[in-house]
Residue, then its C-alpha position, 0 to 999 in steps of 0.5 A: x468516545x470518538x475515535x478516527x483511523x490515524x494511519x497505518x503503520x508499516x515495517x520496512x528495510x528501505x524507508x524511503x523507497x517503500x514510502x516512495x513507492x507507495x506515495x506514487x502508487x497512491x497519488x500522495x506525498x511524503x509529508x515528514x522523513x526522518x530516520x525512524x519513520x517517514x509519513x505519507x498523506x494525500x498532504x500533511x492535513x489529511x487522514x488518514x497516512x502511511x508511516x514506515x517504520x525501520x524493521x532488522x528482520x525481513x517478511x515471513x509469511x502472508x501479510x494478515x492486514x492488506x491494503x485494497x485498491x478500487x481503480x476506475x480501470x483495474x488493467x490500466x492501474x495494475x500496469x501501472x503499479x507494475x511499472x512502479x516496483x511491484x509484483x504479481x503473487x499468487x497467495x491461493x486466490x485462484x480465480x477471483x475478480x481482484x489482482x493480488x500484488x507485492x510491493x518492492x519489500x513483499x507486502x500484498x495488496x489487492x488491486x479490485x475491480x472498480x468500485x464506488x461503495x464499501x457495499x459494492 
């Protein structure tokens, strides 16, 4: 049996606006919005996306599945990301080669070094 990553799911107060912004941070598109879900997608044919879902609690605690990005320039793109809502956190990484960022709503991210392989 064959099977593919489809998308992500993601639980969110402000659909829009977290969708937003990681549509911009990923250089992608929101290709559907309603008010239960908005999907985000390099464009409406591609896999995998993002879907935000609406969600009454807030975050408690370290998210357990995060998102990592492999920009060509690490300092650049986290200036960038900063830019566009997010912020540093510090989860107990201590020195490492990664920055490790929250979106507007608390998710964290990692933003690697540049890579080229998934063995890199």
């Amino acid at each position: 049996m064959a099977v593919s990553l489809y998308q992500l799911a993601v639980d969110a107060h402000d659909l829009k606006g977290l969708a937003t912004f990681w549509a911009r941070v990923l250089d992608w598109h929101i290709v559907y919005e309603d008010e239960e879900e908005v999907i985000i997608a390099a464009d409406g044919n591609a896999l995998p996306g993002i879907v935000f879902l609406p969600v009454p609690e807030t975050k408690a605690g370290k998210n357990r599945l995060h998102i990592d990005l492999a920009p060509d320039d690490q300092a650049a793109e986290v200036e960038r990301i900063l830019g566009l809502g997010a912020r540093r956190v510090d989860v107990g990484q201590g020195e490492v080669s990664w920055v490790v960022l929250a979106d507007p709503e608390g998710n964290e991210f990692c933003v690697l070094r540049p890579k080229k392989s998934l063995l890199d």
